[in-house]
Every structure is written in structure tokens, then in C-alpha cells.
N, C-alpha and C positions, 0 to 999 in steps of 0.2 A: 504494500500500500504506500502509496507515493505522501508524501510530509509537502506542507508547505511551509516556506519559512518566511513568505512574505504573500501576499495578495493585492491583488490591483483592481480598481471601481466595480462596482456592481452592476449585473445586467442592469436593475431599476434606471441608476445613473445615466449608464449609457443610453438608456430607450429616451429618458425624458429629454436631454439633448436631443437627438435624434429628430423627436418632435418637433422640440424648437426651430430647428435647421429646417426643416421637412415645410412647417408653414412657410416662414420669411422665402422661402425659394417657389411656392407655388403661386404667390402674389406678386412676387416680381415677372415671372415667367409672363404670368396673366399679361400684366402691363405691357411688357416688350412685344409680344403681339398684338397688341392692340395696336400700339400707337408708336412700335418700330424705332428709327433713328432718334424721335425726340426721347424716349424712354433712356435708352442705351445712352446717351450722353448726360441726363440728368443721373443715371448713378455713375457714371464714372467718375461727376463730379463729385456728387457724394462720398463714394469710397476711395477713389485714389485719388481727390484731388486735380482731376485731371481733365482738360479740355481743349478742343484744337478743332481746324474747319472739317478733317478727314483724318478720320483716324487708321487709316491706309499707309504706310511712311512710302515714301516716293524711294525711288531709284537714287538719287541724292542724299538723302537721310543714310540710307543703306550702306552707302557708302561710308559716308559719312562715319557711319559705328565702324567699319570695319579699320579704317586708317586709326581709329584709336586704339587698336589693341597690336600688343608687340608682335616680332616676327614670331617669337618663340610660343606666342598665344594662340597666333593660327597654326603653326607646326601641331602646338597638342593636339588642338580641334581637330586639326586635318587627322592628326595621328587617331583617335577614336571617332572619328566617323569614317574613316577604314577598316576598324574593328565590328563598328556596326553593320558597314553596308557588306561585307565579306560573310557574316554568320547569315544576314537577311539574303544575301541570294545563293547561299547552303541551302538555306530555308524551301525560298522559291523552286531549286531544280528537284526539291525532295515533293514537289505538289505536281503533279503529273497527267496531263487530260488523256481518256482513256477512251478506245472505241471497240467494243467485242460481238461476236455473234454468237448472241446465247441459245439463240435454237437455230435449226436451218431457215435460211431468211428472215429472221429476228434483231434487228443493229442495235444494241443500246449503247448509251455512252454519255459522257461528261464533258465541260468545259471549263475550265477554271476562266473567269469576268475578273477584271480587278473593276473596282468601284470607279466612277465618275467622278465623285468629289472626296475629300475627308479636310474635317477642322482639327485640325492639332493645336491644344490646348498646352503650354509652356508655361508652369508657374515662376515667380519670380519677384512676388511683392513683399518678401522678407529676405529670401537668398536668389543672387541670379542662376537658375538652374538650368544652362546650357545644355546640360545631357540630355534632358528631355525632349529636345527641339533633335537629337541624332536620333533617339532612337522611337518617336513620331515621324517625320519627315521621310528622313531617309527608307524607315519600312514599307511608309508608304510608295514611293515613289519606287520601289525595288519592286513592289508590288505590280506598278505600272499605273498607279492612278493618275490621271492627267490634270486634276485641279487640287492644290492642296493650299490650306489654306491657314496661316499659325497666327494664334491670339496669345499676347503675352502682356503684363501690366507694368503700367510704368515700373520704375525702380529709381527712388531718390530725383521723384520727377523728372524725371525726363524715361525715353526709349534706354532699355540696358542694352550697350555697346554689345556685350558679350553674350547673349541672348540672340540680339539681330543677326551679328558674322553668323552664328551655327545656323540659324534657320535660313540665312540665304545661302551658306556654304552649302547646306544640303539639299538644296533643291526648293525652298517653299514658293510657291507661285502669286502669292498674295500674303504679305505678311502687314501685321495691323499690332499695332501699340494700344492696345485695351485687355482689361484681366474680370474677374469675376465671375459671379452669373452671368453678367450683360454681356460677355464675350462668349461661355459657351449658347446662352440664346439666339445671341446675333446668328454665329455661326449654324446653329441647328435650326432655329426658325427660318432667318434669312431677315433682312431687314428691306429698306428703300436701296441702302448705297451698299448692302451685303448680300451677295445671294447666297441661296442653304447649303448644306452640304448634304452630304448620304451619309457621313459617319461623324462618330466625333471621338475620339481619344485623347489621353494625355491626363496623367496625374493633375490634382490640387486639392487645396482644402475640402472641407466638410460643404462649403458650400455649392463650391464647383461640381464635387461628387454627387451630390442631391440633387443639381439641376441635370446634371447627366440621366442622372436615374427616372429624373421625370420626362425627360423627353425622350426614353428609351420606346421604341417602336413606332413612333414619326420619323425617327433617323435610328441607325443602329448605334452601338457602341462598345468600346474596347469591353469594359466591365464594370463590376459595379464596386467600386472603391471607397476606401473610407485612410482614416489616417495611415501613415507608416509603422507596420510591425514587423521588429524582428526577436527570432526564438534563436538561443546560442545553446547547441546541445554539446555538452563536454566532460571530461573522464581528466582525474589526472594526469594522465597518460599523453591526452593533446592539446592540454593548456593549461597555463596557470591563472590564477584571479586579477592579475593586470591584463591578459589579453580578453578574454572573459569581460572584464569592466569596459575598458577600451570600444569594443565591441558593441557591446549594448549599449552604452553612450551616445558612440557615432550613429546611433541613428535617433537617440530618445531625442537630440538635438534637432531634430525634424520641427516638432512643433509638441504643444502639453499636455495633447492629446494621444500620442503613439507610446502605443505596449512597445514595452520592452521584458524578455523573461529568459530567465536564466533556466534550464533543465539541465541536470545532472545525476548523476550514483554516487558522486561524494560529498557530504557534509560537510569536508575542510574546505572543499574547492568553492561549495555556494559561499561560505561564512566568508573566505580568503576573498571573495570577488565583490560582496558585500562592503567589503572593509577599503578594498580598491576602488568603489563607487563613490564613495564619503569625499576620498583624499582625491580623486580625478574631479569633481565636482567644487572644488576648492582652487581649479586651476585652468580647467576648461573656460575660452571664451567664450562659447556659449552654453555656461552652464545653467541660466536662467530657463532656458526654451529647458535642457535636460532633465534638472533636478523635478521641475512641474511633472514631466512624462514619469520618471521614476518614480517619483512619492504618491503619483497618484495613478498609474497604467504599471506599475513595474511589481513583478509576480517573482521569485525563488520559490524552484519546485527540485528536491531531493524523492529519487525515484531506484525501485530497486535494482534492477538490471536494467539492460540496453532492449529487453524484449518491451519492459513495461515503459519506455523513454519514446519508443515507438511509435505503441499505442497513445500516449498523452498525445506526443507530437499533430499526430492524427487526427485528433480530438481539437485541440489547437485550430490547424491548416492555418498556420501561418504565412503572411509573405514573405519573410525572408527566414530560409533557416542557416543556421550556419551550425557545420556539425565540427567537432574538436574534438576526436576520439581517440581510442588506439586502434579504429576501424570504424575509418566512416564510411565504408564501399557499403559496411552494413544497413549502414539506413538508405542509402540510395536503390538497394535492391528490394529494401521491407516499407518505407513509406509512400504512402499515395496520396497524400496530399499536403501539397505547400506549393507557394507560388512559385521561388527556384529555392536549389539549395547549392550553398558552398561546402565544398567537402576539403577539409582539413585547414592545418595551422595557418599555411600559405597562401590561399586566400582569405578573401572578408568580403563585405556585402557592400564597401564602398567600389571595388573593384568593378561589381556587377553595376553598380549605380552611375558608374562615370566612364568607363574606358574598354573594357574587355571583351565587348562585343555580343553577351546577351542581352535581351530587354529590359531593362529598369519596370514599363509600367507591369505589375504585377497585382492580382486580387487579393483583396484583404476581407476582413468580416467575414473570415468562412468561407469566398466564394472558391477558396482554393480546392473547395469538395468536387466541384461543378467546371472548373473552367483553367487553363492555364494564364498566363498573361501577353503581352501582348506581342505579336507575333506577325510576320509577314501575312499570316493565312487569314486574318482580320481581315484583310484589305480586298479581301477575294471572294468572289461567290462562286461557288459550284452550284453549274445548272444540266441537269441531265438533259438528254435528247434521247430517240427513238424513230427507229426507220424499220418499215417492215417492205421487203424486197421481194418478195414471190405473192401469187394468189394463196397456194396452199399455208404457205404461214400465216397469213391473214385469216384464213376457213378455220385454222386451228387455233387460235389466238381467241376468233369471234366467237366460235362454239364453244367454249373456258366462260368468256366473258359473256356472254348472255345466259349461261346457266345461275353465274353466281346475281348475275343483276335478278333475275327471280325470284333468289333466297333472299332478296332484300326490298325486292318489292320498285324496280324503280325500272319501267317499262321505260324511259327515252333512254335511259343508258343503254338497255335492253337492245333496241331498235338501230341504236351508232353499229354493234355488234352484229344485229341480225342484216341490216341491209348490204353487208359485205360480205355474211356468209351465201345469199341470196344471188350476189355480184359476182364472186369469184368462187365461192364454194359451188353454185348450180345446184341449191339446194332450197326448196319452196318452201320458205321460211315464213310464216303470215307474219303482219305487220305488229310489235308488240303492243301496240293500243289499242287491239282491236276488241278488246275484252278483259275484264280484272285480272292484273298482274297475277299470272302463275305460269309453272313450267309447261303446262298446256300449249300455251301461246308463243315458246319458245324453240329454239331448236332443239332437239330430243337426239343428242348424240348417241 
């Protein structure tokens, strides 16, 4: 039976936020479609301060950011958005459109569509967060979608420099300096001077994530999100309580709201990383955003073996797991659910968050049961086809399918069925409406 040695907020807690979020977002939503561009600029100014003729930045502006940042600023960017777009089109040649003949003269088969449009949502009104403009954009665009579109919010008033280079380095075809609600609505509703998109992606806050969720099935979207979690699974064997603290840190620093949880089988190693927490937290820059997330989302769970560390884990489906073991091949072969996982001492979850080449946006709240994160195949619809090539496959297809449209009572489907066995079978089929659905009126193979 697994010990806890610390616990973090109550479901109650969290649902009653949740609430709160959940209204403020369904009343602005309302708004922006009503009444479009004027909307979206009265909260911009309200939340970020911010206001201008077109919040589109021109090819000048654009520029403009990029000359501000050093040679060695674009090298990194360029350097991990090579890492991104190299795993995203791994990705892509592993999706594969397919044509088979399942019976004689039967064609079925697929197409993989990339989307028309997608808004890549880039947070960035507390940290500029570049990485998410690589691994939005670029998957898109690897994808082959042809309109992409990124909202990112001021930063320290004005467009973030560093922000703009990565979404024009990667491809974005419409890039626009607004953040919030009012930016993923714009994008998803569509506005006067915005048109909509088909998808919307890209991490942000609680509120951003809420308006996602609500406009989920008018446009599609990555997932459904909530703050940053990450779970450190560790053994004395692959870590000690400074990499451990370290670890959970770097990400409780997210914002006040992100679990952070220690899982382990030793009691020295939670107490030893416990005590790292106190003293890193006394030295950490941003240890204000951290210590909130800790005192109030941060969980130590002492567990008996790696069998039952498994099962919690699972129970969890954390977004990031990072395992520290003397065998972390083990959990990657026994867990099934979390958004990624990093396996052993030598990586960490900042790795996957900024340069390495897998996807940063990943599910949280559980969605890690249900769904991975976010990925080139997002960007893509599979759409089956079917071709039928002989008469006889068609006689044999419509005799199947008119028996079962009987058992179900639905004479026009009946009839699609019977007029081709009629046509190419040479089979005197009566008409299926000619009398209450049954197999009478059918063909009688």
C-alpha cells in the first residue's frame, strides 16, 4: 500500500475553479461572435493592455523582431526547429495512404487530407515561449497544411522578438500579436479582418484551454488541456533528491497551478528531495510561480515496488513522466498512459519542452487515458474511398446489403442495393417500397 507523504488540492478545489474558468470563457466567447473585431480589441485592451489598427504584424514588424535577436539566437532556433521538423516528417512517412482489393472487384482504400487551415496558439504573456511556435507550426506545415495561422500576446508591451523569429522561421503564414480567449476565438470563430481556421492547437493557460474546449466541434483541436504536470518516478539507484527536486521544480515554475509529484520505493529518496525542495526554492528565480505549485499541487507518494509505481503512474496519466530508475525500459514496456515519458538520469522534461525534437503540447487532466499529444497526424484526416469494378461484385455486395437493410427495417437503403442487383445481377428484384419492409420484398439469396 503506497504512503503519502504529502498531498496536493482537492478534486472539490479543483472543480470549483474549473467552474469559474468554464463561465468567464463562455460569455466572452458569446461576445466575440456577436460582434467580432470590436469584441476582440476591447479585451485585448483589457487584459494585455494592448491596442493597434491591425493586429496582423506586417512583413516589417517581422522583420523587425528578427534583426533583434543575436546570430547565436537564430543558430539555437534554427538548431531545434530541425529537431522538430526531422521527428515530424519521421512522423508523416510512418502515415501511409493505402488502396486494397478486399474481394474480387471490391477497391477500398484511404487518403491521408492535411487540413486547410490550423491557429497555433503560442503562449507568452508571462515567459516568451518560442518552443511552442516549433512544435505548432512546423507540424503543421510538415503536415502540408497551406494556411497557418499563430496568435501570441504581447510581452512587456510590445510583439516578443523571440516569439515572432520562431513563428516566421517556421513557416507561419499569418502571424498576429494578440493572446487570450480573444485570440483563440478570433482564430476559431473567425472574425471581420480574421478568417477561421479548421483546427486550433497550442498550449496556454486555464483560460485559453477552456475556450479550446468550448469550441471543440465547430473547429477541431489538439486536446483538451489544463495546466503543466509533471510525475518524477525514481529509485535510489537513478537519482538523488537534488535531481528529483530540480526536476519537479522546473516545471512547478510553469504557473500555481501545475502538479508536480514525486513517486518513488524509497523513503530516504522522497524525505532527501523534500529537503532539496525547501533549499532550491530559496534560490530559484522563479521561485514565487514554484513554491505556489508545490504547497498547493505538489503530492510525495512512497510506493512498494516498481509493479505498484506502475499502477499509480496509470492512475495519474500524467503529462510528463520522467522515470529515474535502475530500469526505466520497465515502465516504458508496462505503462499506458502519460503524455511522453523521459527515460532515465540523462534526460528531463525541459529537453522534450524546448529542443529534442518530440512534441511539447501534450494532455493533461487525465486525457493521457484517451489520447497522445500533439503530433503531425493532428493535422491530417483520413478519409476512406471505395470503388466496386465488376457487375458480379456489385450482385454480391447488393445481395449482403439488402438483406441486412430488412433486418433493420429501412426499405430506401434497401432499394440503393436492390436496383443494382436488378442492373447487373439480372435478377427481378421488386422495388423495396412496394410493401412493408421485410425480407419478402427483398432479394432472397
Amino acid at each position: 500500500m503506497a504512503t503519502y507523504l504529502k498531498r496536493g488540492a482537492s478534486a472539490e478545489t479543483k472543480a470549483t475553479a474549473d467552474r469559474q474558468v468554464r463561465d468567464t470563457v463562455e460569455g466572452i466567447l458569446a461576445d466575440i461572435e456577436t460582434r467580432g473585431d470590436a469584441a476582440v480589441r476591447e479585451l485585448s485592451v483589457r487584459f494585455d493592455n494592448w491596442d493597434r489598427d491591425s493586429y496582423r504584424l506586417t512583413d516589417a514588424e517581422i522583420g523587425a523582431c528578427i534583426d533583434q535577436l543575436s546570430r547565436q539566437d537564430i543558430a539555437d532556433i534554427e538548431f531545434a526547429q530541425a529537431q522538430v521538423k526531422n521527428f515530424a516528417r519521421l512522423q508523416r512517412e510512418s502515415i501511409l495512404d493505402i488502396e486494397v482489393e478486399t474481394l474480387p472487384g471490391v477497391v477500398l482504400g484511404h487518403k491521408n487530407l492535411p487540413l486547410n487551415a490550423a491557429g497555433c496558439y503560442v503562449p507568452g504573456g508571462k515567459y516568451p515561449l518560442l518552443a511552442s511556435a516549433h512544435m505548432s507550426v512546423i507540424t503543421a506545415k510538415v503536415a502540408g497544411v497551406p494556411r497557418v495561422v499563430t496568435c501570441a500576446p504581447p510581452f512587456h508591451g510590445a510583439p516578443a522578438p523571440a516569439i515572432v523569429a520562431a513563428q516566421a522561421m517556421a513557416g507561419a503564414d499569418e502571424i498576429y500579436c494578440l493572446g487570450g480567449i480573444q485570440a483563440v476565438a478570433a482564430m476559431g470563430l473567425g472574425t471581420q479582418s480574421i478568417a477561421p481556421v479548421d483546427i486550433l492547437v497550442g498550449p496556454g493557460n486555464a483560460f485559453v484551454a477552456e475556450a479550446k474546449r468550448q469550441l471543440f466541434g465547430r473547429v477541431g483541436i489538439d486536446l483538451f488541456a489544463g495546466p503543466t504536470e509533471t510525475l518524477v518516478i525514481a529509485d535510489e539507484v537513478g537519482a538523488d533528491g537534488e535531481l528529483c527536486a530540480t526536476d519537479l521544480l522546473g516545471q512547478a515554475e510553469h504557473g500555481p497551478d501545475s502538479p508536480a509529484v514525486l513517486l518513488t520505493t524509497s523513503e530516504k529518496l522522497a524525505r532527501d528531495t523534500m529537503r532539496e525542495i525547501e533549499r532550491l526554492l530559496t534560490i530559484l528565480p522563479t521561485a514565487d510561480h514554484a513554491r505556489k505549485a508545490w504547497e498547493s499541487f505538489g503530492e510525495v507518494i512512497v510506493a512498494q515496488d516498481d509493479a505498484e509505481m506502475v499502477r499509480i503512474a496509470d492512475e495519474i496519466a500524467s503529462e510528463h513522466v520522467q522515470v529515474m530508475t535502475r530500469d526505466p525500459d520497465y515502465f516504458l514496456k508496462h505503462m499506458t498512459n502519460y503524455g511522453a515519458l523521459f527515460l532515465g538520469a540523462r534526460t528531463n522534461v525541459a529537453y522534450g519542452d524546448k529542443v529534442i525534437g518530440t512534441n511539447h503540447t501534450l494532455p493533461t487532466k487525465k486525457a493521457a487515458r484517451y489520447t497522445g499529444g500533439l503530433w503531425v497526424g493532428k493535422f491530417i484526416k483520413t478519409c476512406t474511398y471505395q470503388r466496386v469494378t465488376t457487375d458480379e461484385a456489385s450482385t454480391l455486395i447488393g445481395e449482403y446489403c439488402s438483406r441486412l437493410c430488412a433486418l433493420e427495417g429501412f426499405a430506401g437503403h434497401g432499394e440503393q442495393a436492390n436496383v443494382r442487383v436488378r442492373r447487373h445481377g439480372g435478377r427481378n428484384v421488386p422495388y423495396a417500397g412496394a410493401a412493408e419492409p421485410s425480407a419478402r420484398t427483398l432479394v432472397d439469396a
